[in-house]
mmCIF file as Biopython writes it, N, C-alpha, C and O atoms, coordinates in Angstrom:
data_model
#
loop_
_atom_site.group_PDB
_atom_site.id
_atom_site.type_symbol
_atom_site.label_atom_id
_atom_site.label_alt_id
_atom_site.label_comp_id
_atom_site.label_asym_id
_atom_site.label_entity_id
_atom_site.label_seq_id
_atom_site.pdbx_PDB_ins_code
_atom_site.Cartn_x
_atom_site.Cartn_y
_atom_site.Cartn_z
_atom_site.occupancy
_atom_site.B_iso_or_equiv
_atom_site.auth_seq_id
_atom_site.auth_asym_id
_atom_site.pdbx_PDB_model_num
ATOM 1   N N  . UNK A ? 1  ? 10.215  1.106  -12.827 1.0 0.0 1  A 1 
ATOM 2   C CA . UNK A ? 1  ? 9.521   1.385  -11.582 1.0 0.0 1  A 1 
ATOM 3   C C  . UNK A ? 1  ? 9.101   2.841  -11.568 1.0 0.0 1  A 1 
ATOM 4   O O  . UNK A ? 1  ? 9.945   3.684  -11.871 1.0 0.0 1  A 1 
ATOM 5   N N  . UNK A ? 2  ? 7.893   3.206  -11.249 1.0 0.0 2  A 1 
ATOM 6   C CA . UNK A ? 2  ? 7.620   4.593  -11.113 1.0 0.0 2  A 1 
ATOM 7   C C  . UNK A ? 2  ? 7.731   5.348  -9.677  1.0 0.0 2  A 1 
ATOM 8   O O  . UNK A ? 2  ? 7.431   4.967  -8.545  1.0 0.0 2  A 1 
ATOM 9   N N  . UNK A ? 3  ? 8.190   6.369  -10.082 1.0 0.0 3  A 1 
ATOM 10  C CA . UNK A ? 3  ? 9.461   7.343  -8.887  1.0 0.0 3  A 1 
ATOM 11  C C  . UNK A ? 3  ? 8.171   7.467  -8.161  1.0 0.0 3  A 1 
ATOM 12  O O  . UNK A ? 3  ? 8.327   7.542  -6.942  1.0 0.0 3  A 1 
ATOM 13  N N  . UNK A ? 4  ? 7.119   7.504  -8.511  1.0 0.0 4  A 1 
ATOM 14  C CA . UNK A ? 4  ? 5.988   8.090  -7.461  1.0 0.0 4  A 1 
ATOM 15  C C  . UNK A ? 4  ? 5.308   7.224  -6.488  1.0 0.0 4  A 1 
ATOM 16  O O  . UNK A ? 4  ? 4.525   7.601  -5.616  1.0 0.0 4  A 1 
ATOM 17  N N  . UNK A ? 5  ? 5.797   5.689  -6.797  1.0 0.0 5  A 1 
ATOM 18  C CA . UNK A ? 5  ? 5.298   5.139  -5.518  1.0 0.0 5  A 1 
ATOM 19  C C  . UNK A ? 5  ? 5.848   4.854  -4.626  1.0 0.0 5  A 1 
ATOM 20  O O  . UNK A ? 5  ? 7.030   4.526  -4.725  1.0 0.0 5  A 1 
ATOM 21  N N  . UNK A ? 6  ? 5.028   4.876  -3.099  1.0 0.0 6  A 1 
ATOM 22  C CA . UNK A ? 6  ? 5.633   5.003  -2.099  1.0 0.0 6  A 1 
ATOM 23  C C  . UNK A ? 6  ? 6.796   3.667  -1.563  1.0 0.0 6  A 1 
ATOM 24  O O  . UNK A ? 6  ? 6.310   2.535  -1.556  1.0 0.0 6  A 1 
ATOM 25  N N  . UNK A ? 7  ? 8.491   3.835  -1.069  1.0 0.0 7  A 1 
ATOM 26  C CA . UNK A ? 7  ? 8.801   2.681  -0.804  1.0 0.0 7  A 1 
ATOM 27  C C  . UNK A ? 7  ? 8.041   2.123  0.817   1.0 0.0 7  A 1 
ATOM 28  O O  . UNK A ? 7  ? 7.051   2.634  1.340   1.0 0.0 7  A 1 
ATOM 29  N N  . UNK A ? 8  ? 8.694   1.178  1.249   1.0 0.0 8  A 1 
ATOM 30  C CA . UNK A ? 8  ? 8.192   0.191  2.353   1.0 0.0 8  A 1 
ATOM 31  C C  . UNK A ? 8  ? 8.587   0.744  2.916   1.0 0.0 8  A 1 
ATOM 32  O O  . UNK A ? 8  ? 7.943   0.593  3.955   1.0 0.0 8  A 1 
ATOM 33  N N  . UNK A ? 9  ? 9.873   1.960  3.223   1.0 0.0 9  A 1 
ATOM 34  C CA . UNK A ? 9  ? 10.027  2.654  4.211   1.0 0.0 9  A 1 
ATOM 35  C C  . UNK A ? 9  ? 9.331   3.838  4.722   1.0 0.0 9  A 1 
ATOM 36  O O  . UNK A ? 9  ? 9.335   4.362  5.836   1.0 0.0 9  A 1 
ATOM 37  N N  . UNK A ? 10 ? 8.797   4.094  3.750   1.0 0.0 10 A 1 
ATOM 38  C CA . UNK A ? 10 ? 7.685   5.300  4.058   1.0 0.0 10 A 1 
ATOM 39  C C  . UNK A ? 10 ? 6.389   4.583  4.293   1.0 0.0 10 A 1 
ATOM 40  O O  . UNK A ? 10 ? 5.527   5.323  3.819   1.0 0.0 10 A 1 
ATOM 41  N N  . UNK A ? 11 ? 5.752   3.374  4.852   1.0 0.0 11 A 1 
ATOM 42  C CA . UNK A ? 11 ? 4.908   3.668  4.795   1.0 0.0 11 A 1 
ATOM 43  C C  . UNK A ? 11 ? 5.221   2.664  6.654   1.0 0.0 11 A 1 
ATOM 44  O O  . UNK A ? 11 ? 6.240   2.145  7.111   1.0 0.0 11 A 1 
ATOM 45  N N  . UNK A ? 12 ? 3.711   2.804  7.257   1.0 0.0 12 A 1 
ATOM 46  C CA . UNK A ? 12 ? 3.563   2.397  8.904   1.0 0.0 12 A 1 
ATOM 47  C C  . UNK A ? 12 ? 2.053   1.720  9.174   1.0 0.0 12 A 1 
ATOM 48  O O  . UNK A ? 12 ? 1.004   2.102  8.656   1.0 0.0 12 A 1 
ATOM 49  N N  . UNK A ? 13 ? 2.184   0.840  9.930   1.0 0.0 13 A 1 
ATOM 50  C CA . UNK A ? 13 ? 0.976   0.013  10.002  1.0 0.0 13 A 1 
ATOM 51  C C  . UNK A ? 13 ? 0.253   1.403  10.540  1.0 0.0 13 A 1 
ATOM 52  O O  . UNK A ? 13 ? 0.864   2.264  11.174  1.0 0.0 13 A 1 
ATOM 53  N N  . UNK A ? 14 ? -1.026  1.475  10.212  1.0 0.0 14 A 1 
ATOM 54  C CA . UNK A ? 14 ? -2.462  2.468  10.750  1.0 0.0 14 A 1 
ATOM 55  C C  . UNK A ? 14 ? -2.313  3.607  9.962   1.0 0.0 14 A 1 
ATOM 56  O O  . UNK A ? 14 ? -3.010  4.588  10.221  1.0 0.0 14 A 1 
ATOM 57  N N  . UNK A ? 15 ? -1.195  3.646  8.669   1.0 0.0 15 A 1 
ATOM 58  C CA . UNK A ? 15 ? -1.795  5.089  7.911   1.0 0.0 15 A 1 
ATOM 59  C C  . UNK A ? 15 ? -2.091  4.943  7.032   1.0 0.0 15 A 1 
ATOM 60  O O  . UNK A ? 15 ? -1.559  3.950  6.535   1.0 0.0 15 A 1 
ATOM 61  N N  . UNK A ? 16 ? -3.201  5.766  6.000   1.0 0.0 16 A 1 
ATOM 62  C CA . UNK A ? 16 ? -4.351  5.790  5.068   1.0 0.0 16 A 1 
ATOM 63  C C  . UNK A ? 16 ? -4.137  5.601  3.994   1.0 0.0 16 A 1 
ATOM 64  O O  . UNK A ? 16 ? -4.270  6.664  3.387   1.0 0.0 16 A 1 
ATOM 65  N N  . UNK A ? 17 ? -3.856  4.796  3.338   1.0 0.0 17 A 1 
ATOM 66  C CA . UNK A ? 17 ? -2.986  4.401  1.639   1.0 0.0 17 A 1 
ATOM 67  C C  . UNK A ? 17 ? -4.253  4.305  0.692   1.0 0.0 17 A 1 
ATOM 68  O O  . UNK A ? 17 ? -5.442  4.318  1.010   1.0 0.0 17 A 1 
ATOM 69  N N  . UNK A ? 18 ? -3.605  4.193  -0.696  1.0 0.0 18 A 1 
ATOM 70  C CA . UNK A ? 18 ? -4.839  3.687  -1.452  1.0 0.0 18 A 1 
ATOM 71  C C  . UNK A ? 18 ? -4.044  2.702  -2.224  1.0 0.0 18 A 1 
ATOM 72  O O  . UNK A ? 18 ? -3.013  2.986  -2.833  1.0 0.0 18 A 1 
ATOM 73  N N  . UNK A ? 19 ? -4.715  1.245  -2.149  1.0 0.0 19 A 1 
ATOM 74  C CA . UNK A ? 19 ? -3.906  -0.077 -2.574  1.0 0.0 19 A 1 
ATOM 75  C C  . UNK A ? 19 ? -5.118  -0.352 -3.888  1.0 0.0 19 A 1 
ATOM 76  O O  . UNK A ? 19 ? -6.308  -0.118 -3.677  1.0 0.0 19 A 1 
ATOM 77  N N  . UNK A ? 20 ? -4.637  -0.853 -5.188  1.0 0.0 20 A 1 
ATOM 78  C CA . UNK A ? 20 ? -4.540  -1.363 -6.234  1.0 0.0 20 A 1 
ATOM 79  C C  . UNK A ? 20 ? -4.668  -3.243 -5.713  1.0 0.0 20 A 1 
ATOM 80  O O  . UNK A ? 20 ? -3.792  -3.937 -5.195  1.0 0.0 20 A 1 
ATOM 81  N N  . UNK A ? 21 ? -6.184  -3.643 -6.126  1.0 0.0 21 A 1 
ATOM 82  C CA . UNK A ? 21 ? -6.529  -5.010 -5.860  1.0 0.0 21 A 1 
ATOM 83  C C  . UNK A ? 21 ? -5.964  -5.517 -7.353  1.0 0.0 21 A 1 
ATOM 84  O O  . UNK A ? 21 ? -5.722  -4.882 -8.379  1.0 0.0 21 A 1 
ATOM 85  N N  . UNK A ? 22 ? -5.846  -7.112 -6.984  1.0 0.0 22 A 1 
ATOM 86  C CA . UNK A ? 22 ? -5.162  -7.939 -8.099  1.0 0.0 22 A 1 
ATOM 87  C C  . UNK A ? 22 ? -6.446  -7.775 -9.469  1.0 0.0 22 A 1 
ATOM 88  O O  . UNK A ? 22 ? -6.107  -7.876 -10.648 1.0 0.0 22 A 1 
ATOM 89  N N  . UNK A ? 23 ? -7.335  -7.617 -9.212  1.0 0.0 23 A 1 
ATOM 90  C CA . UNK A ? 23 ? -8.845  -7.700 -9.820  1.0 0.0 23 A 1 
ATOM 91  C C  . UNK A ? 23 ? -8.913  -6.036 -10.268 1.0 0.0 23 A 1 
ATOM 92  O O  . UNK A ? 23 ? -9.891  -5.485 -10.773 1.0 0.0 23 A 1 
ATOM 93  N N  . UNK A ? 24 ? -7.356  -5.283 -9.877  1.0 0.0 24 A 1 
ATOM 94  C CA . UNK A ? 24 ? -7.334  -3.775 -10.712 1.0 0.0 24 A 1 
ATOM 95  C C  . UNK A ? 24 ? -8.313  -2.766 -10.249 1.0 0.0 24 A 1 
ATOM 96  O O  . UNK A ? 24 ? -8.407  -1.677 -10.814 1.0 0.0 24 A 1 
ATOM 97  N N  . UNK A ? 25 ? -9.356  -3.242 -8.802  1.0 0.0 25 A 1 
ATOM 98  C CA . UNK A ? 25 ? -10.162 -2.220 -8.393  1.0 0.0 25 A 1 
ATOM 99  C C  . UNK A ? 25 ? -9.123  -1.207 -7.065  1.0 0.0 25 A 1 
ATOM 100 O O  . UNK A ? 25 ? -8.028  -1.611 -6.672  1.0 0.0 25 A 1 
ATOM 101 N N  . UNK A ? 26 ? -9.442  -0.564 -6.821  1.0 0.0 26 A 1 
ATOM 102 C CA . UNK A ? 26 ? -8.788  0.832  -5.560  1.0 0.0 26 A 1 
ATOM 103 C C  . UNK A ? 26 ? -9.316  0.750  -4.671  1.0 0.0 26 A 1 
ATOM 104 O O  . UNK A ? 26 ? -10.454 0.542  -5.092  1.0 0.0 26 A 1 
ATOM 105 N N  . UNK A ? 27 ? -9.376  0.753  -3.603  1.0 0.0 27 A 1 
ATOM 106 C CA . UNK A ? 27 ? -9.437  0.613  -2.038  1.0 0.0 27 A 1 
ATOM 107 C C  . UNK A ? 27 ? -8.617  2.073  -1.556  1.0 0.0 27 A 1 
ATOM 108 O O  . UNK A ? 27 ? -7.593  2.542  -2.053  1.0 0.0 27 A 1 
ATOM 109 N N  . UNK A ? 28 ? -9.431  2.605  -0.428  1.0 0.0 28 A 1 
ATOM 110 C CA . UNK A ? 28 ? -8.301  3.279  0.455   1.0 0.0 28 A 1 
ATOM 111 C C  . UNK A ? 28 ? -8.824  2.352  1.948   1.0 0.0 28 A 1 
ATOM 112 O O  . UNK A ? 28 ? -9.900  1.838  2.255   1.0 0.0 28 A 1 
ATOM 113 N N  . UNK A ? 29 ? -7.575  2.439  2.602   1.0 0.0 29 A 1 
ATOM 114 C CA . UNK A ? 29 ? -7.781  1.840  4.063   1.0 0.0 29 A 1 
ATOM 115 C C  . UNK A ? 29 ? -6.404  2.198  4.444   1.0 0.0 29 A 1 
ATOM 116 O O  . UNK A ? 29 ? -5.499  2.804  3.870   1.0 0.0 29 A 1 
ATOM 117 N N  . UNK A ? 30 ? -6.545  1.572  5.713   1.0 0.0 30 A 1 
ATOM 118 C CA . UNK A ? 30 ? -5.400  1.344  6.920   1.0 0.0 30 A 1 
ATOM 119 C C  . UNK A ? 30 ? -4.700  0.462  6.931   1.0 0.0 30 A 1 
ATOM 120 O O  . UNK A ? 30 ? -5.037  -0.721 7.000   1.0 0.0 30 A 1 
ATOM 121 N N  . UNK A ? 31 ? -3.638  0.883  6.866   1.0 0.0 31 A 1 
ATOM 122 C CA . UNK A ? 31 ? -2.066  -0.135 7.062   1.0 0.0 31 A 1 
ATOM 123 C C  . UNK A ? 31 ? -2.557  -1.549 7.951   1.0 0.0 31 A 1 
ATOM 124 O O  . UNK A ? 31 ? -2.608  -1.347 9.164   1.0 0.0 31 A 1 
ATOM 125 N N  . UNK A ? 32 ? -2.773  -2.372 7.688   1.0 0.0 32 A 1 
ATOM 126 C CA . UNK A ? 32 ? -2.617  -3.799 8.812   1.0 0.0 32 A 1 
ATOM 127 C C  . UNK A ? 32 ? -1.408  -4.375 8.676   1.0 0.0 32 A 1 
ATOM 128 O O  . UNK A ? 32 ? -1.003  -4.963 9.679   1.0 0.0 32 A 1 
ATOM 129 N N  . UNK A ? 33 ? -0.577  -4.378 7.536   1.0 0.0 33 A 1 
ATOM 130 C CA . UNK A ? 33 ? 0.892   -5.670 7.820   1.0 0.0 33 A 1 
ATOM 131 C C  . UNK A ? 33 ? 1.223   -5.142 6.843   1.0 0.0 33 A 1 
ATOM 132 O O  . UNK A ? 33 ? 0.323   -4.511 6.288   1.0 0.0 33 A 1 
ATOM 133 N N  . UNK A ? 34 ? 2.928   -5.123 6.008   1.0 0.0 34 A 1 
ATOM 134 C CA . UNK A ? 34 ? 3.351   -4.697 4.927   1.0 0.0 34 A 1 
ATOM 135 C C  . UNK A ? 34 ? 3.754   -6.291 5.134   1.0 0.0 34 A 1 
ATOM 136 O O  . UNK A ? 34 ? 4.068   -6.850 6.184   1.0 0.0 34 A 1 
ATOM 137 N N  . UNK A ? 35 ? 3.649   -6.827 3.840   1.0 0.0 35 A 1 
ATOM 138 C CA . UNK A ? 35 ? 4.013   -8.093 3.309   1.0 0.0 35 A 1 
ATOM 139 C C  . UNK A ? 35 ? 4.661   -7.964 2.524   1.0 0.0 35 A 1 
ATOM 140 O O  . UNK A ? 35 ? 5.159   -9.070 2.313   1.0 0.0 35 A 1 
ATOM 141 N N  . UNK A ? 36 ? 5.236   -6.909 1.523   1.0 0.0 36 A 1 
ATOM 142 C CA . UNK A ? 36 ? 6.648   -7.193 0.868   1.0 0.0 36 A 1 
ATOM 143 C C  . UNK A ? 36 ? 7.957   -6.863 1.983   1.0 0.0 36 A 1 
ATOM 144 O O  . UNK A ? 36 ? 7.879   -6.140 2.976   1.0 0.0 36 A 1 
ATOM 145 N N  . UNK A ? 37 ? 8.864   -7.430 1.619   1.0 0.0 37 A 1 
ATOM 146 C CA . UNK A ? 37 ? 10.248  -7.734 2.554   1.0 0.0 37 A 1 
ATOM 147 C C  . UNK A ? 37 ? 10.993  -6.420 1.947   1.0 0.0 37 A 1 
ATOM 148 O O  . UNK A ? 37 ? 11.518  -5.553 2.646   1.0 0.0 37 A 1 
ATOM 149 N N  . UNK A ? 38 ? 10.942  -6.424 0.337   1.0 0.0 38 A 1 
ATOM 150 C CA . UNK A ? 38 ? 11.841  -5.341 -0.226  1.0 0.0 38 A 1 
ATOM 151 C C  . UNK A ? 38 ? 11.277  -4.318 0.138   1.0 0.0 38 A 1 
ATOM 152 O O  . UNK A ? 38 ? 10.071  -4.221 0.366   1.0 0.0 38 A 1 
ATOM 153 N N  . UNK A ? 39 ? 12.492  -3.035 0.273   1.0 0.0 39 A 1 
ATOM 154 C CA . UNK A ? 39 ? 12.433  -1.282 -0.202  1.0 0.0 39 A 1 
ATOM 155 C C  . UNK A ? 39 ? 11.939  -1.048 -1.216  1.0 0.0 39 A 1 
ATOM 156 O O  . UNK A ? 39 ? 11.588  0.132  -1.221  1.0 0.0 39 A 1 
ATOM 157 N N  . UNK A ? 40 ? 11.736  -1.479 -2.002  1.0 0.0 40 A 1 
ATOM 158 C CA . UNK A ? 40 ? 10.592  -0.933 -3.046  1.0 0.0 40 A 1 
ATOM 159 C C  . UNK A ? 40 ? 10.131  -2.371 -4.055  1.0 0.0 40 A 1 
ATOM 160 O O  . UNK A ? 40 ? 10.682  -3.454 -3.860  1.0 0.0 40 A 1 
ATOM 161 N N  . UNK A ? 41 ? 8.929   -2.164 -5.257  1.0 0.0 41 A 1 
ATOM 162 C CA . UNK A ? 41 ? 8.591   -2.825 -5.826  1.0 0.0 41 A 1 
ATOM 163 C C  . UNK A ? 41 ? 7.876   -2.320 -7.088  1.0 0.0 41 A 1 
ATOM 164 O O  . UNK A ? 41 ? 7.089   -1.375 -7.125  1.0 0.0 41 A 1 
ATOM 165 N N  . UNK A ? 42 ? 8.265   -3.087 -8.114  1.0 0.0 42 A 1 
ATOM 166 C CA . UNK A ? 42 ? 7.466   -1.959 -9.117  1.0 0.0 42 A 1 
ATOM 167 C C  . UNK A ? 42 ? 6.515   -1.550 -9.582  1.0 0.0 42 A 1 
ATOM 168 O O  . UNK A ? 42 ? 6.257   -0.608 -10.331 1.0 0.0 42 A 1 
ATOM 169 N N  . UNK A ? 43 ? 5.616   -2.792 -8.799  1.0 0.0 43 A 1 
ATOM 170 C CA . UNK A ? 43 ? 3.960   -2.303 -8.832  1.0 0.0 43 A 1 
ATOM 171 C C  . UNK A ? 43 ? 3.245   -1.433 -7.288  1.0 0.0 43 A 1 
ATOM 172 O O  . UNK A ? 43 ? 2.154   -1.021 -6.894  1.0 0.0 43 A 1 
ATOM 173 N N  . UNK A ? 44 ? 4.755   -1.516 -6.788  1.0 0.0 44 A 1 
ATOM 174 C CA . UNK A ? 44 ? 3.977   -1.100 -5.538  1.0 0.0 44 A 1 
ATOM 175 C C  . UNK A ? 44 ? 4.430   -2.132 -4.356  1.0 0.0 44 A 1 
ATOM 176 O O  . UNK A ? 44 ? 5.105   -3.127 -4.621  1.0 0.0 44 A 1 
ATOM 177 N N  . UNK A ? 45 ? 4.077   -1.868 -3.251  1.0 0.0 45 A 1 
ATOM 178 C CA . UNK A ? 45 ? 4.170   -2.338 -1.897  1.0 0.0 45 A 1 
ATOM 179 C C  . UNK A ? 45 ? 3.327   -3.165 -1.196  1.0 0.0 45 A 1 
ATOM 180 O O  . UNK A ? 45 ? 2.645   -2.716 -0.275  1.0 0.0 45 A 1 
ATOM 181 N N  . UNK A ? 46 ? 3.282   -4.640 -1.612  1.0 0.0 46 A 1 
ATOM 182 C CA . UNK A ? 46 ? 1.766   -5.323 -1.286  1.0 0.0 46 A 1 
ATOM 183 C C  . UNK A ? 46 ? 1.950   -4.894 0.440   1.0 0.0 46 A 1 
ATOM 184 O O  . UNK A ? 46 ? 2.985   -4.725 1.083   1.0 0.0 46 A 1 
ATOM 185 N N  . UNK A ? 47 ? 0.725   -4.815 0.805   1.0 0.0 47 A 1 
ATOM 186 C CA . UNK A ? 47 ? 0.290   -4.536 2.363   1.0 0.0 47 A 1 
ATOM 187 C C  . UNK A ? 47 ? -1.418  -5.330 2.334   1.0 0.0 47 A 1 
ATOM 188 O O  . UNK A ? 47 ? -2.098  -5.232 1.313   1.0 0.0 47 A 1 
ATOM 189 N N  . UNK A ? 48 ? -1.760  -5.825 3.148   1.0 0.0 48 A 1 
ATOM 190 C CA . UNK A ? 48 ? -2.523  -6.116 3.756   1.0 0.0 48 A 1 
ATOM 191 C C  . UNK A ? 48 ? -3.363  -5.153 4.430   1.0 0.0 48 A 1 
ATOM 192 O O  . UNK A ? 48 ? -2.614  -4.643 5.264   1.0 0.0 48 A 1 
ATOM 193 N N  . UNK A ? 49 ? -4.965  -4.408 4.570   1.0 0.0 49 A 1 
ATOM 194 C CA . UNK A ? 49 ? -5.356  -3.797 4.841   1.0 0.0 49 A 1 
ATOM 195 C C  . UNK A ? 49 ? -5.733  -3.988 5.804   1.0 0.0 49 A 1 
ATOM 196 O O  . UNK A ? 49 ? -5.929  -5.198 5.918   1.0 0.0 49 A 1 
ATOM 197 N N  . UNK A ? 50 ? -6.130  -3.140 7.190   1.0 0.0 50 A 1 
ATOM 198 C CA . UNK A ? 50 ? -6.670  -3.591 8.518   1.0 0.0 50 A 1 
ATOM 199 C C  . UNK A ? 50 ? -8.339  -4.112 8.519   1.0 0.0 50 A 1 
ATOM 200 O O  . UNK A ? 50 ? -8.754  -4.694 9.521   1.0 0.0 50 A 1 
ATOM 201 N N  . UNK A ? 51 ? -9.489  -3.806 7.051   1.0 0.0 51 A 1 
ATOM 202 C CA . UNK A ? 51 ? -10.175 -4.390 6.646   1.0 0.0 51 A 1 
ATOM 203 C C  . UNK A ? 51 ? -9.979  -5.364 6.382   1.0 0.0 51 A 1 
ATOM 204 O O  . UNK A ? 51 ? -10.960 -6.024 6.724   1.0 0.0 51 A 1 
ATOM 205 N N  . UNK A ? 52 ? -9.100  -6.108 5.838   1.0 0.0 52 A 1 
ATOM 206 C CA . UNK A ? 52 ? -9.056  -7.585 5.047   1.0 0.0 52 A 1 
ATOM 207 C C  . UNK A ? 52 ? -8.159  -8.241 4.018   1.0 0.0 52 A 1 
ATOM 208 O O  . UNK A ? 52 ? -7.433  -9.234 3.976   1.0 0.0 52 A 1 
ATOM 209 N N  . UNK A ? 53 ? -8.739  -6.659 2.710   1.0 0.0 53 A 1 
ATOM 210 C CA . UNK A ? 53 ? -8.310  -6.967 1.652   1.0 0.0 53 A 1 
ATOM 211 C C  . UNK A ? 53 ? -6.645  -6.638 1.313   1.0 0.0 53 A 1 
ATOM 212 O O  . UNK A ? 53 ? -6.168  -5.637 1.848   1.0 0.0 53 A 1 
ATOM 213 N N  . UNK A ? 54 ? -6.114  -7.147 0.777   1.0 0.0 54 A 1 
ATOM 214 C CA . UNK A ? 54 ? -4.644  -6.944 0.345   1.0 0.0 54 A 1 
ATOM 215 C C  . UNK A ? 54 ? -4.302  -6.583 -1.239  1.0 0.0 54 A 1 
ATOM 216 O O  . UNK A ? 54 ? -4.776  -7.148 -2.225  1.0 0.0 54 A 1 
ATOM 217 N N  . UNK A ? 55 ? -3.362  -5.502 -1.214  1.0 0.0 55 A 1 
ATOM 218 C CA . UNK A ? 55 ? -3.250  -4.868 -2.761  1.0 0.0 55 A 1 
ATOM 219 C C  . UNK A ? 55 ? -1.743  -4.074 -2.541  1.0 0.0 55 A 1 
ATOM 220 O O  . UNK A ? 55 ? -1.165  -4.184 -1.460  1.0 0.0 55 A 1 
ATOM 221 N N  . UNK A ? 56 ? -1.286  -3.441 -3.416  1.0 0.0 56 A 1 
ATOM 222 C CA . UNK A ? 56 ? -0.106  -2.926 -3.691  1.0 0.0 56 A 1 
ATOM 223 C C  . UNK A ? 56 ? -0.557  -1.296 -3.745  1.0 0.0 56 A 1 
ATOM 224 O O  . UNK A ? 56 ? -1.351  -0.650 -4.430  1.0 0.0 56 A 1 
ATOM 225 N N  . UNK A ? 57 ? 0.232   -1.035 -2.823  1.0 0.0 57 A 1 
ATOM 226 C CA . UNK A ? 57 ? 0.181   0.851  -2.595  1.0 0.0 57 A 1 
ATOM 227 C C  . UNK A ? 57 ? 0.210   1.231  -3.566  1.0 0.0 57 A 1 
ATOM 228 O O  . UNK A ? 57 ? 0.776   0.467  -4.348  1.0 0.0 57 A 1 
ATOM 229 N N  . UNK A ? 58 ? -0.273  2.432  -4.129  1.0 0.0 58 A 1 
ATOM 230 C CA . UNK A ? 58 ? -0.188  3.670  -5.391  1.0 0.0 58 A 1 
ATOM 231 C C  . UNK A ? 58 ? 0.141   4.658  -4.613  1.0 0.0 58 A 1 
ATOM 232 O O  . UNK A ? 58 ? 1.027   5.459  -4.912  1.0 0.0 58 A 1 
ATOM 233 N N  . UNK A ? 59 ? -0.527  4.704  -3.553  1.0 0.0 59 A 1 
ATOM 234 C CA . UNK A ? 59 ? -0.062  6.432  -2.095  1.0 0.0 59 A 1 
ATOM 235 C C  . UNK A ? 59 ? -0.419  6.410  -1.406  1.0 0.0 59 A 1 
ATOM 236 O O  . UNK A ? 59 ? -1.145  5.434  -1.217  1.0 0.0 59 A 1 
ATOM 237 N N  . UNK A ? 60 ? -0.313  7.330  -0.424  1.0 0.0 60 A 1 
ATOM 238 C CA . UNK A ? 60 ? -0.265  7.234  0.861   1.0 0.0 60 A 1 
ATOM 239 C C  . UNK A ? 60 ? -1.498  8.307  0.432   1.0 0.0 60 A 1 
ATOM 240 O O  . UNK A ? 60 ? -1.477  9.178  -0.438  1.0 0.0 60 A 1 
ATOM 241 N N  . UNK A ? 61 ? -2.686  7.888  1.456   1.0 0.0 61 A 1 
ATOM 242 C CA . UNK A ? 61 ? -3.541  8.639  1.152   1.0 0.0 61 A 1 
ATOM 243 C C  . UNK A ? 61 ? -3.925  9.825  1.856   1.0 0.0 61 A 1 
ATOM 244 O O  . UNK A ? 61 ? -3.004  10.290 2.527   1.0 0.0 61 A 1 
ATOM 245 N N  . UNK A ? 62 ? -4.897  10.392 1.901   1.0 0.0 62 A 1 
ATOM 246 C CA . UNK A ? 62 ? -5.302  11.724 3.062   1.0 0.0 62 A 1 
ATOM 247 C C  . UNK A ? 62 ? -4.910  11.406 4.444   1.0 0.0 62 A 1 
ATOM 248 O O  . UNK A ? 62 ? -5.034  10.300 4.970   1.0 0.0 62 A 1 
ATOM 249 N N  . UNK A ? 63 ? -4.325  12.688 5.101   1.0 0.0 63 A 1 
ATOM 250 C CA . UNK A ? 63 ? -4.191  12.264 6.934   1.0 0.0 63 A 1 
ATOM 251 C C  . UNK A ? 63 ? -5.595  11.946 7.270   1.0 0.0 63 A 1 
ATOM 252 O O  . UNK A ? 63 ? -6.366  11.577 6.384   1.0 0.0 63 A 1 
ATOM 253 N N  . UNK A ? 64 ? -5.990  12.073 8.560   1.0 0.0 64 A 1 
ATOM 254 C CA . UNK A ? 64 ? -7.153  11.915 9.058   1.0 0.0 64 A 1 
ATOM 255 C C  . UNK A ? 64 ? -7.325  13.703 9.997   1.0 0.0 64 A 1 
ATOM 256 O O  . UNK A ? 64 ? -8.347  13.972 10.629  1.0 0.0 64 A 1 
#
């Protein structure tokens, strides 16, 4: 697992991540739902975006 991604506890529905699609493209958006149950995962933290799409965190992205 790499130390640098964020767990499920750090992250909150409405803040700015950049999620990794199954199809390997990057998205940044807004928290809509965290859908993994575990504290961490080793690809990352699937979440659901408040756009639509759903992918696994790499980081928490810029504030606003």
């Amino acid at each position: 697992m790499s130390a640098d991604l964020p767990t499920r506890d750090e992250l909150i529905q409405g803040m700015t991540v950049e999620v990794e699609q199954e199809n390997g493209d990057r998205l940044i958006g807004e928290v809509g739902a965290i859908l993994t149950d575990d504290r961490t995962h080793p690809e990352g933290i699937l979440v659901k975006l408040k756009s639509g799409p759903r992918g696994r965190v790499k980081r928490i992205g810029p504030e606003h």
